[in-house]
C-alpha positions in Angstrom: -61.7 -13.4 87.6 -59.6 -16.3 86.2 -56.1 -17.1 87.2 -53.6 -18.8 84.7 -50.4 -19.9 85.1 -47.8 -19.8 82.4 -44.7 -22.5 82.8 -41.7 -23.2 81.1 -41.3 -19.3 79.9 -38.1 -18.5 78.2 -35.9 -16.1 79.5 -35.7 -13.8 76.8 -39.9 -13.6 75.9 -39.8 -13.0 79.9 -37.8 -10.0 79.8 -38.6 -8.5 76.4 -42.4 -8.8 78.3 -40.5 -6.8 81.2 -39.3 -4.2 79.1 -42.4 -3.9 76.7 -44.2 -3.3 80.3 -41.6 -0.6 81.6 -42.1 1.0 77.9 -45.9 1.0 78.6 -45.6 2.0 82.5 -47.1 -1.2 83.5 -46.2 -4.4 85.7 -45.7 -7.6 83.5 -48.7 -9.0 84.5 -51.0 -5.6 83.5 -48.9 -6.1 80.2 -50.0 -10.0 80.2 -53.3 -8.8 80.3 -53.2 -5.7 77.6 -51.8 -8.5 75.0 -54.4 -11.1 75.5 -56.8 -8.4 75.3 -56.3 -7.1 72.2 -55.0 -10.9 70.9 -58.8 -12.1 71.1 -60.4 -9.0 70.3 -61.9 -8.0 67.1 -60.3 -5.9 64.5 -62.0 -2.2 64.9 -60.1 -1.5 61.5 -63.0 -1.4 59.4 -61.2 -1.0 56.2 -59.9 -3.8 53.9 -56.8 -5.4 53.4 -55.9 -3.0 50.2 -57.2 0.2 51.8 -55.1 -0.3 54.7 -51.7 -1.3 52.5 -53.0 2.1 50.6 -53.0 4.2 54.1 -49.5 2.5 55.2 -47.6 2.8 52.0 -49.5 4.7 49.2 -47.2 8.2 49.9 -44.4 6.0 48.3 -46.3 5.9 44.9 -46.7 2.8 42.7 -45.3 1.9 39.5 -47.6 2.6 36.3 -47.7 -1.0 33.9 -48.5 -0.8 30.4 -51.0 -4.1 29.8 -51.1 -5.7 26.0 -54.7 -4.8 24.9 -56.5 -8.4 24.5 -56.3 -9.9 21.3 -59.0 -12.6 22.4 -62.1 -12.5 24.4 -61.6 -14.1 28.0 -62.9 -17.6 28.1 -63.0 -20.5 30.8 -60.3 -22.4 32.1 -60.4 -25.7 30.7 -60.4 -27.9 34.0 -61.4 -31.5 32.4 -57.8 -33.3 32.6 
């Protein structure tokens, strides 16, 4: 098992780490740990981006727009100056 050494810690990360542990019933370090953890794991949400704004805030509604009907068929951007 590895053992790292963090210097130069401000104060106030070192006790909102202390209180985040005491929240969690952990010591600092057991908290040090649990962050890095999940920091470098990978994302088990298997859903997108959109589904997971949907999940978090679709309750709220959304707003209906009217869009012009096109009056032109899409073409290509002209890119050439």
């Amino acid at each position: 098992m590895a053992a790292v050494s963090v210097r130069d810690l401000d104060e106030t990360v070192r006790e909102r780490l202390r209180v985040r542990a005491a929240r969690h019933g952990r010591s600092m370090e057991a908290e040090i740990r649990a962050i890095l953890t999940e920091a470098v794991s990978p994302s088990t949400d298997p859903r997108g981006l959109a589904q997971a704004l949907l999940a978090r805030f679709g309750d709220l509604g959304g707003v209906e727009l009217e869009l012009p009907s096109r009056t032109q068929a899409p073409r290509a951007a002209d890119l050439s100056g």
